[in-house]
N, C-alpha and C positions, 0 to 999 in steps of 0.2 A: 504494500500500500504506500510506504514509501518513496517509493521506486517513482510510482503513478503521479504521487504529487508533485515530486519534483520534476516529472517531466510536464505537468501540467506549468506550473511556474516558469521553467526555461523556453518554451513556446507557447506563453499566453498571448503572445503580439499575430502570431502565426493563427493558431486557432482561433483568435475572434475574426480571422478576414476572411478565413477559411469557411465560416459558419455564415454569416455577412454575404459570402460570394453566395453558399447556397440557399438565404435567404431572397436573393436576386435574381439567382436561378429561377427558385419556383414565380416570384412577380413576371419574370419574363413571358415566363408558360401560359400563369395567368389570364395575362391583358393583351399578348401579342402572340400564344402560341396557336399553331393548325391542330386539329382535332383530327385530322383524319389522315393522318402519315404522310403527309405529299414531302415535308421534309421531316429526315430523322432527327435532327437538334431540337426541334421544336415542336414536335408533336409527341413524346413523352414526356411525364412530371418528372422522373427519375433519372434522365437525362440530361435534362437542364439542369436541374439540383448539384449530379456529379460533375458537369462541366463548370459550374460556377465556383462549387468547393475547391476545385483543381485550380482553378484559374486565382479565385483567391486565395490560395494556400500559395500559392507563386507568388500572386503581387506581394503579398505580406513577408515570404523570405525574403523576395528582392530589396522591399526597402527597410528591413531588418538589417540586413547583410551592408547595407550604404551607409 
């Protein structure tokens, strides 16, 4: 449980952007995504989500790392 904490603590900059992105994610899907598969980024909830988290879990090391 230690272990856990302490890695929660050395990437908390990382995991709120991460989480953030996949908050983004789903609004995206929300308000602008297709319902019926014409494109694959956008016609899954689960899709967006995982590309948003990726994507913020990026920006957030990047500008950790700067």
């Amino acid at each position: 449980m230690k272990q856990f904490i302490s890695f929660i603590k050395r990437n908390l900059f990382v995991l709120i952007f991460v989480f953030s992105g996949i908050i983004i994610g789903y609004i995206y899907w929300f308000n602008w995504g297709m319902y019926y598969g014409t494109l694959p980024l956008s016609s899954e909830c689960w899709v967006n989500c995982t590309y948003g988290g990726i994507f913020g879990g990026l920006a957030g090391s990047l500008i950790k790392s700067s």
